[in-house]
Backbone bond lengths (Angstrom), bond angles and torsions (degrees), N, CA, C in turn:
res aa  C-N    CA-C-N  psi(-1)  N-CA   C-N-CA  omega(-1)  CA-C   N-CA-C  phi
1 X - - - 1.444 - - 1.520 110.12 -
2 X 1.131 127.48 138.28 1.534 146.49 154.92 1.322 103.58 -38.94
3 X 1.827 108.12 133.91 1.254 129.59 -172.17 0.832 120.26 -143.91
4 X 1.615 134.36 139.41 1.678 129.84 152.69 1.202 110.01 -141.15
5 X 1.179 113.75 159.04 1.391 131.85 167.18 1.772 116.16 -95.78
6 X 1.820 123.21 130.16 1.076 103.63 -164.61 1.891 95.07 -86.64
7 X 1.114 108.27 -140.00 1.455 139.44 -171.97 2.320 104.38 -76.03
8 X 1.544 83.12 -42.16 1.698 72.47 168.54 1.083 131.36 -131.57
9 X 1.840 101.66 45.80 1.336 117.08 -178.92 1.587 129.40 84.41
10 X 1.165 100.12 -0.82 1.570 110.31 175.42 1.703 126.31 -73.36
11 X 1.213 137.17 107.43 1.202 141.75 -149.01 1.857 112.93 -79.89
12 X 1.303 133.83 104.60 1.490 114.19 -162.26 1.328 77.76 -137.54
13 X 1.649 94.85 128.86 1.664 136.54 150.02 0.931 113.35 -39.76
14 X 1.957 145.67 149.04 1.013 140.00 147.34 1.398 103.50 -119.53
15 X 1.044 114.61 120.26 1.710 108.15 171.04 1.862 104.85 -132.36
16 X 0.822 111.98 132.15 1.569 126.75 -167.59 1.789 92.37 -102.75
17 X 1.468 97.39 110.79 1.550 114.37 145.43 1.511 130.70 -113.63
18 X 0.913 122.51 -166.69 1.390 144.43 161.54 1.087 114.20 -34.27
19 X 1.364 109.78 -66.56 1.873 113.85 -146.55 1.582 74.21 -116.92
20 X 1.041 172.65 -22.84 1.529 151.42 112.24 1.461 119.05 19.54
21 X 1.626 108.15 -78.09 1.403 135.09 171.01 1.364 100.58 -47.75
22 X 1.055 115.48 -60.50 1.586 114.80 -166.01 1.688 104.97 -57.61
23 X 1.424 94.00 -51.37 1.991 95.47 -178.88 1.526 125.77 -44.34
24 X 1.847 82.42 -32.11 1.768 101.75 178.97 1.750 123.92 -56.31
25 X 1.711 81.46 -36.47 1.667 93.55 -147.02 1.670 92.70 -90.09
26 X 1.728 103.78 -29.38 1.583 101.73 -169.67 1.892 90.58 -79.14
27 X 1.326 128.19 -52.74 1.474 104.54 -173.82 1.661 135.03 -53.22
28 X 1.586 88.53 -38.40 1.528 98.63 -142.05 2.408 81.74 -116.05
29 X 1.281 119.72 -6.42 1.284 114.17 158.96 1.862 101.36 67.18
30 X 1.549 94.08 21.80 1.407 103.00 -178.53 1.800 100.09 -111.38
31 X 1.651 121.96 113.89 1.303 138.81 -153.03 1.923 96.19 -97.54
32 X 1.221 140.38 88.96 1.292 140.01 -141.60 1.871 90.21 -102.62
33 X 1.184 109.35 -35.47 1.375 107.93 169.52 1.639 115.74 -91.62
34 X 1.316 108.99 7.63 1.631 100.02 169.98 1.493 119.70 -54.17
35 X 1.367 101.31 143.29 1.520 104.20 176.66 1.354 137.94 -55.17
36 X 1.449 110.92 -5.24 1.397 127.94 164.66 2.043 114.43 -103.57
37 X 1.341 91.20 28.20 1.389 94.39 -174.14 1.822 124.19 -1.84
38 X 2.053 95.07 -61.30 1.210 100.42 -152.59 1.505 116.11 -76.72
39 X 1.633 102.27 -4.90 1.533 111.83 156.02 1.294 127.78 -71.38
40 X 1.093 113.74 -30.64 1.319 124.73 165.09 1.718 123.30 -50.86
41 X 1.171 114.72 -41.41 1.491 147.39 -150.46 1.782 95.41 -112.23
42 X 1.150 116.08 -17.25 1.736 112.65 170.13 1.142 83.95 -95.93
43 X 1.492 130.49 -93.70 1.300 128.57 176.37 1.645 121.92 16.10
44 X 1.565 113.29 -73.57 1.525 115.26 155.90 1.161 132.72 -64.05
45 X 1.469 115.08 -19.17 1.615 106.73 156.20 1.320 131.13 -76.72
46 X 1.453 102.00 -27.64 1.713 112.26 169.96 1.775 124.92 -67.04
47 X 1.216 88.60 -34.64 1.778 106.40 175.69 1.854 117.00 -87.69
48 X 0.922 100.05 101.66 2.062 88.08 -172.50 1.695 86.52 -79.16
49 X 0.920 150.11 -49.97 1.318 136.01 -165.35 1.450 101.50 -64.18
50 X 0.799 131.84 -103.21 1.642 124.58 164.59 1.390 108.45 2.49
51 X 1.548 138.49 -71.94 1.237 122.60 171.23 1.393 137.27 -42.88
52 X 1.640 86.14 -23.77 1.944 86.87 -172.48 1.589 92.53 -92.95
53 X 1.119 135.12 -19.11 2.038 143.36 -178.73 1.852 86.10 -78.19
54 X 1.400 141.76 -35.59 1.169 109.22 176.68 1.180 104.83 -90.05
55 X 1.737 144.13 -36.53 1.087 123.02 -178.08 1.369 136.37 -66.08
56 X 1.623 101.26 -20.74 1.393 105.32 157.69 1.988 125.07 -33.54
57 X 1.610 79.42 -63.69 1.553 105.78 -169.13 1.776 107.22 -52.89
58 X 1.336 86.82 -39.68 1.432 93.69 -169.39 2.044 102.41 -68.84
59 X 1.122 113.30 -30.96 1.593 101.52 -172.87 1.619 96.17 -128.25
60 X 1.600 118.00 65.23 1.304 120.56 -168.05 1.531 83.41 -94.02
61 X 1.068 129.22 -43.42 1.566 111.13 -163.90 1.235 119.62 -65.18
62 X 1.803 115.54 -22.27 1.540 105.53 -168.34 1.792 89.52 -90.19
63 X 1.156 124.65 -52.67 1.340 114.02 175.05 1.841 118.66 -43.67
64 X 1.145 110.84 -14.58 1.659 98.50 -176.87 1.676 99.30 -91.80
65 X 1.464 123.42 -12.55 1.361 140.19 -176.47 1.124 116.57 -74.31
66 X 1.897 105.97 -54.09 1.425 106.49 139.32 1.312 156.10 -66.50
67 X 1.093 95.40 6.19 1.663 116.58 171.86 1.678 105.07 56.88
68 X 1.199 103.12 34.54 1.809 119.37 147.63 1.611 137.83 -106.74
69 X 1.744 90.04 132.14 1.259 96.96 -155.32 1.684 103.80 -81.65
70 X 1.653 100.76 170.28 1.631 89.49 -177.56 1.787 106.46 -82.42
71 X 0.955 132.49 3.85 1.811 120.51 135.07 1.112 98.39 -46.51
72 X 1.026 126.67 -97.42 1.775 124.84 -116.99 2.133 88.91 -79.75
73 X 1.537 122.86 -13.61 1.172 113.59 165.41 1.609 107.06 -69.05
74 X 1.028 122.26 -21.67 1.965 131.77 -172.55 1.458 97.43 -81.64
75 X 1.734 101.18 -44.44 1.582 84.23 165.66 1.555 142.93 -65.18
76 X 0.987 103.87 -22.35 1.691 119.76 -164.98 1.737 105.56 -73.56
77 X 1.152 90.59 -16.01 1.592 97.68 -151.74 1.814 108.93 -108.06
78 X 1.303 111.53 123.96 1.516 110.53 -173.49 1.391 96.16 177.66
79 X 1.710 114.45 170.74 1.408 109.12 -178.20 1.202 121.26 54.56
80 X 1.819 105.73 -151.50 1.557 122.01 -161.64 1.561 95.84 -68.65
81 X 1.436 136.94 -32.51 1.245 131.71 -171.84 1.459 119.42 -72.94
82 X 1.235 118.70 -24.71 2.030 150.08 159.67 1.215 69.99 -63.53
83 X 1.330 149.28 -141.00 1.273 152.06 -116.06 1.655 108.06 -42.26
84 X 1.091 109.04 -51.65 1.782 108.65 176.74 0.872 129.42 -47.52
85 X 1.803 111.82 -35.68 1.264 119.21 167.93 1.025 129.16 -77.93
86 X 1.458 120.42 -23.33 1.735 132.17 -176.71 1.657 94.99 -78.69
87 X 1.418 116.01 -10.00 1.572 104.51 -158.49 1.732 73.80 -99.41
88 X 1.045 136.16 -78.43 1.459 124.84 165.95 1.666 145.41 13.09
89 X 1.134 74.80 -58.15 1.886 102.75 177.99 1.932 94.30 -80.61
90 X 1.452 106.30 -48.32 1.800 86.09 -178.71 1.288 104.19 -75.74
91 X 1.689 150.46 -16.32 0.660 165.44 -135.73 1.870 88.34 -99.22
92 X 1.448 120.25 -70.53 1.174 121.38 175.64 1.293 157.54 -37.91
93 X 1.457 92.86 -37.43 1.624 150.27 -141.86 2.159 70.04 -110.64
94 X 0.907 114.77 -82.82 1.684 126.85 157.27 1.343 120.56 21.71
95 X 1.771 89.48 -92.86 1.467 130.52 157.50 2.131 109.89 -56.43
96 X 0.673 86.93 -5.38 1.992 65.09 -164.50 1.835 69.26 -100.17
97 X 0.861 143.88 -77.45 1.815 124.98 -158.97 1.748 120.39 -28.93
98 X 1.123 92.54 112.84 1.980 101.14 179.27 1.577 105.04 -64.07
99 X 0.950 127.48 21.11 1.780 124.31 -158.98 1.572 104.64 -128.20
100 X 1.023 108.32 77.18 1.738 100.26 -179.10 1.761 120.09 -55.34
101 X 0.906 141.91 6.87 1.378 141.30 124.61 1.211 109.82 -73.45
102 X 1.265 143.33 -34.27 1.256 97.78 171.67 1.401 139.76 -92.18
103 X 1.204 96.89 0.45 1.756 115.99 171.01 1.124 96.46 -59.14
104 X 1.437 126.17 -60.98 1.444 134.52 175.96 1.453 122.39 -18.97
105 X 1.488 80.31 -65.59 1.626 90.75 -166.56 2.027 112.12 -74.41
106 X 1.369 99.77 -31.52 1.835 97.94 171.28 1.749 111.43 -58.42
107 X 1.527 95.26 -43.41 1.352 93.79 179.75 1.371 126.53 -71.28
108 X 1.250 117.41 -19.70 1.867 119.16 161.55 1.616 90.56 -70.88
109 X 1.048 123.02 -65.13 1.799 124.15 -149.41 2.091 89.14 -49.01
110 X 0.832 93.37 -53.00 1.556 100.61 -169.20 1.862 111.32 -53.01
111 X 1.411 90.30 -50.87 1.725 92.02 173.29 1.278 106.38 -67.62
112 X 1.480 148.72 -33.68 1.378 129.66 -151.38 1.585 93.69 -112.36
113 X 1.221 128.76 2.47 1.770 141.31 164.82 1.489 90.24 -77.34
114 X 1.180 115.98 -53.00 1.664 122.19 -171.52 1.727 118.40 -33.36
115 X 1.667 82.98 -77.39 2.381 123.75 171.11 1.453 75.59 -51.60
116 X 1.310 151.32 -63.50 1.701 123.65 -162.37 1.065 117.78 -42.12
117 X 1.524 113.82 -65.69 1.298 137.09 -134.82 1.295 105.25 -92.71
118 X 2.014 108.99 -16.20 1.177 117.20 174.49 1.878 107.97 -90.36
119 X 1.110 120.42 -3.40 1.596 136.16 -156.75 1.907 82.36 -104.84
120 X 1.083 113.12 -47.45 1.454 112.57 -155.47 1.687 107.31 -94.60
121 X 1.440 106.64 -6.13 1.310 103.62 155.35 1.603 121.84 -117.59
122 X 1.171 139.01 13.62 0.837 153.99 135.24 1.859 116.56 -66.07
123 X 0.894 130.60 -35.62 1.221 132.11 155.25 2.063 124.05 -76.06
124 X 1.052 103.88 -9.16 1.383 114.97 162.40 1.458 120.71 -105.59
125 X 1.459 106.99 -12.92 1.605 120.03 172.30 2.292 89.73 -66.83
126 X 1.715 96.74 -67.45 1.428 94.97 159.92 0.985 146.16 17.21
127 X 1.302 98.45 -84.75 1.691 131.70 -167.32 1.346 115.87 -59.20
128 X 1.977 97.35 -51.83 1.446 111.48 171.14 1.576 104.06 -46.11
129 X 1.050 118.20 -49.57 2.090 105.70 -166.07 1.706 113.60 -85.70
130 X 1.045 89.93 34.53 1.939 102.46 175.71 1.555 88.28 -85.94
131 X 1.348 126.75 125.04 1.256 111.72 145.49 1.331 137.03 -50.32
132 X 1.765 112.96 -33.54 1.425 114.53 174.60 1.703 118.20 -63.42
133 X 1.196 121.06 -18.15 1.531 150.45 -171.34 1.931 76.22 -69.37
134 X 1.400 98.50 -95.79 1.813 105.37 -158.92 1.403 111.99 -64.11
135 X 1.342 124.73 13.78 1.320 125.98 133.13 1.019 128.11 -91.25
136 X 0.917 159.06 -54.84 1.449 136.68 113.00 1.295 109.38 46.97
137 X 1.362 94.65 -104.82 1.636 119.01 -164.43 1.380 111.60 -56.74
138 X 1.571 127.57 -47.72 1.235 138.27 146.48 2.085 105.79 -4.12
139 X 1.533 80.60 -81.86 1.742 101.86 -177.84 1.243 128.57 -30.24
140 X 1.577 84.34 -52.23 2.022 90.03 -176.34 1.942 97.96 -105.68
141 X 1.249 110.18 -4.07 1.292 96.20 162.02 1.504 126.59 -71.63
142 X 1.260 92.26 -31.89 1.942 95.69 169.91 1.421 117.37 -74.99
143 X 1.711 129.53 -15.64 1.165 110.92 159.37 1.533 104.99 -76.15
144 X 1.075 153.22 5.60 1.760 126.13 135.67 1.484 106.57 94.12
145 X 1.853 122.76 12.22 1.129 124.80 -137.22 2.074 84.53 -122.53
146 X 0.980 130.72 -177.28 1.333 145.88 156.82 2.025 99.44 -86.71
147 X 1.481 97.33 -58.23 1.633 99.43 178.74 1.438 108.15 -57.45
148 X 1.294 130.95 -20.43 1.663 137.07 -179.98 1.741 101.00 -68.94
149 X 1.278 115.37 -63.78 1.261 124.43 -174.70 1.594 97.08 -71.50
150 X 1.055 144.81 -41.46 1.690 130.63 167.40 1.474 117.78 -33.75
151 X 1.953 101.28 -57.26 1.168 120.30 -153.76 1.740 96.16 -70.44
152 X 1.297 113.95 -46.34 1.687 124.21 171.65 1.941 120.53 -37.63
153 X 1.755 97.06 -43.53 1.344 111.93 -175.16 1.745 109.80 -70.44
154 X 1.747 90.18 -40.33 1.885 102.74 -174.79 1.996 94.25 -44.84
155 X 1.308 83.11 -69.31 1.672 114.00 -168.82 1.902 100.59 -23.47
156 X 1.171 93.39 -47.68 1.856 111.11 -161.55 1.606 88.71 -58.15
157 X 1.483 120.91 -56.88 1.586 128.00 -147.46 1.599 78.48 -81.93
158 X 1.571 144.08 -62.90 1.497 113.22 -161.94 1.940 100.86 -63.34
159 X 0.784 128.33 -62.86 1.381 109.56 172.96 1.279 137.04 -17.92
160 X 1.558 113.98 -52.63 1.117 116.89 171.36 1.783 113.37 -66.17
161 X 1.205 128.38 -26.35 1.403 149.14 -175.74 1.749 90.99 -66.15
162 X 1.698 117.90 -69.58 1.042 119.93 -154.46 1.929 103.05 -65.20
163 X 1.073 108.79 -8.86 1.554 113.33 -157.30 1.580 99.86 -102.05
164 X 1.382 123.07 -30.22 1.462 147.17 -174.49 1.327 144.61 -136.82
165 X 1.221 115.39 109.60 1.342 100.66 169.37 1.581 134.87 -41.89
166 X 1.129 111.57 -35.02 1.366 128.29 165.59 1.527 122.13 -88.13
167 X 0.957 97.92 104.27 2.194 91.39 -158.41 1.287 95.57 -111.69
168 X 0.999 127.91 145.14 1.847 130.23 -169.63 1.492 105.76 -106.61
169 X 1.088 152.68 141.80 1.464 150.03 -169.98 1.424 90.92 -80.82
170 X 1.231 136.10 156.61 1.263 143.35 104.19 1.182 149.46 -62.02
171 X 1.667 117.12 101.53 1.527 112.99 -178.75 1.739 123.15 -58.07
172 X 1.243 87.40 131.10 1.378 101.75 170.41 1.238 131.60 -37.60
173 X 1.592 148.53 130.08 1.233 123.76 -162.37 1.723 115.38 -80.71
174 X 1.520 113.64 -6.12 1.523 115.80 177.56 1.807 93.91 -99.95
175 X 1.009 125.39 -22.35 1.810 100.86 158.73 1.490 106.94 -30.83
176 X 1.447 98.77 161.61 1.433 123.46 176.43 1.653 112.80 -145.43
């Protein structure tokens, strides 16, 4: 069974049923068996609030046992232990399919979503040590402006374009 540990050491089960899924999908309008699953499943990795509203859901019974509320579960949760748990929940989600191909196949889709996301920030780790990058940013950081820091970010993505065929976007710094 799927496991994490939160923020102060507390050990919570994930086991994906039925009426789980359903709680998921009727509260939180998040479809865990939709046919685009693995959109579904970035989606909650991209969103930490959303991740921590399904993991709640997902281990509401042992937390109501413990007589913890979903605060102080929102609290616990951040960092490397947020990742354990998001790895958990796909981990479950995994396990609950009766179809051994398709466990298969979530579990490749999931690992090679993983090597991306780890490829595409490691190449934006990169970017930062371009000197032309922190001149740049330097530049329009001294105009002091929101449009300064836009114009810095634009700058970053044609660079990265002119340098690669594979050019990675840069998020915006008011994304969330």
């Amino acid at each position: 069974m799927a496991n994490f540990s939160d923020n102060n050491g507390r050990n919570w089960v994930v086991n994906l049923n039925v009426h789980t899924i359903k709680t998921i999908k009727t509260t939180l309008e998040i479809d865990l068996l939709d046919d685009k699953v693995h959109e579904v499943l970035q989606r909650i990795a991209d969103d930490v609030v959303l991740a921590v509203d399904v993991l709640y859901l997902a281990v509401q019974e042992q937390l109501d046992a413990a007589q913890i509320s979903d605060i102080d579960f929102g609290k616990s949760l951040g960092g490397d232990c947020l990742n354990e748990a998001v790895g958990a929940l796909v981990q479950a989600l995994i396990d609950f399919f009766p179809n051994p191909a398709k466990r298969e196949f979530l579990q490749r889709l999931w690992e090679k979503s993983q090597k991306h996301m780890d490829k595409t920030n490691q190449k934006m780790l990169s970017m930062l040590e371009d000197d032309r990058v922190n001149q740049a940013l330097t530049e329009n950081l001294e105009k002091g402006t929101e449009k300064g820091i836009q114009e810095a970010i634009s700058g970053l993505n044609s660079t990265a374009s002119q340098d690669s065929s594979e050019s990675t976007p840069i998020p915006s710094p008011t994304a969330s």
